[in-house]
Structure formats: C-alpha cells, structure tokens
Steps between C-alpha positions, in 0.01 A plus 500: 500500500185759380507652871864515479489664188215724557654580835819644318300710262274661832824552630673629201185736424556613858790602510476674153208703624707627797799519299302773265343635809804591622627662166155691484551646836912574416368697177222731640479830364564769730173738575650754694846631489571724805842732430674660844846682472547371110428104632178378344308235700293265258201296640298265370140428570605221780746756589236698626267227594760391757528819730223546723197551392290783517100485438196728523128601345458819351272680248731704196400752276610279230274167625181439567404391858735428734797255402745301722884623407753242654910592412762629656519801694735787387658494849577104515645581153724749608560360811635201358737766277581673826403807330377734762466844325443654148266590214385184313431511129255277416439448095337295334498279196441781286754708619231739691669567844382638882666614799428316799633604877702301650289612822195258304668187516357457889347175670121547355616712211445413136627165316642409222215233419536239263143318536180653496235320677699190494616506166793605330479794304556571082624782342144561389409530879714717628796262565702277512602743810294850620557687778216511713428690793244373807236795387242421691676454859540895495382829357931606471474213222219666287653785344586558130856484625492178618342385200723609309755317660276149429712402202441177307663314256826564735788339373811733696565732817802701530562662831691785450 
C-alpha cells in the first residue's frame, strides 16, 4: 500500500511538472518580432533556437579576447520568411535603430546570436539578442560600418 501510494504521488508530481512545462513553453515571451508587408512575425528564444544554427569565434571591439557567438544567421532567418530583398531595420530595446542590407544576410554573414561563449546573454551583456558579424574571418567585416551595424539588445527587424 506505501509503494502504491508513493507510486501515485511520483506519478502525480510527474505529470504536474510536465503539465507546467508545457504551460511555460506555451507562455514564452517573444524576443524578436520580425514585421514584413504590415505582418509581424514574433519568436521566442526556442523559436530561434530551433532553426539552424549558426556558430563562430571572433574578437569585437566591444569584448575582450576572442568569444564564440552561436545564433541564427540573418539569411536562415529570412530564408525561413522567404524574404529575398530589402533594407532591414534593426532596433533595439531602446528604440536606437540601424540599417542592415539585405545583401548581409549571406551563408557566413553575421548572426543574430543569443549565447555568448555558451551562455545566454542579459541585458547587461549585450543581449538577450545582438547582431554579430564573423569579424575576424575577413578584413570587409572590420569597418566602422559594419560595426555599426553590430546592434545589441535587439528586440525587432522590419524589412521595408
């Protein structure tokens, strides 16, 4: 009768912990809301986490020593929108905004990371989102334009 009992209260906890699991995962917040032709496209963090991923080691002007980035790239992002041309606007928690080419978002190009070396990001450190270009791999990707174009704290793109 105890194993029975304690049996049904394992089982119950179970299935409570799933149960709340499951509403936890139904009620995450939206990080990034994407808006195309007047539609806005909200994703949450598993959103992202669930298109292919994207990874590389780079040093920023913003970090010290080199850091491993791992997102997802702007062109599995838009690929996945079937957006194929136009300016992104890129802003930022804070309302502060950048234009990005659409002619960035190639295979190699910058990410939209959400971990930084492994590790999801605060507000503090840049995040919960930044967009953050392979810098190192080539010389095109160290210019103050480009930088400028390394947004954090990214919470919306518009393509216009």
């Amino acid at each position: 009768m105890i194993f029975q009992n304690l049996s049904m209260t394992i089982t119950a906890a179970a299935l409570t912990m799933g149960l709340a699991s499951a509403v936890a995962a139904q009620d995450e917040e939206a990080v990034l809301n994407v808006t195309l032709a007047g539609e806005t496209h909200n994703f949450t963090l598993s959103d992202l986490q669930s298109m292919p991923i994207s990874s590389f080691e780079t040093t920023t002007i913003w970090t010290d020593g080199s850091q491993e980035f791992e997102g997802v790239s702007l062109k599995d992002l838009f690929d996945t929108l079937n957006v194929e041309d136009g300016t992104i606007t890129a802003t930022a928690i804070n309302d502060y905004a950048v234009e990005i080419p659409m002619s960035d978002a190639v295979e190699g190009g910058p990410i939209i990371a959400y971990y930084t070396n492994g590790e999801e990001m605060s507000r503090r450190d840049k995040g919960p989102l930044w967009v953050v270009y392979p810098y190192d791999s080539d010389i095109a990707y160290q210019t103050e334009l480009v930088y400028s174009r390394s947004i954090w704290q990214l919470d919306r793109i518009s393509v216009e």
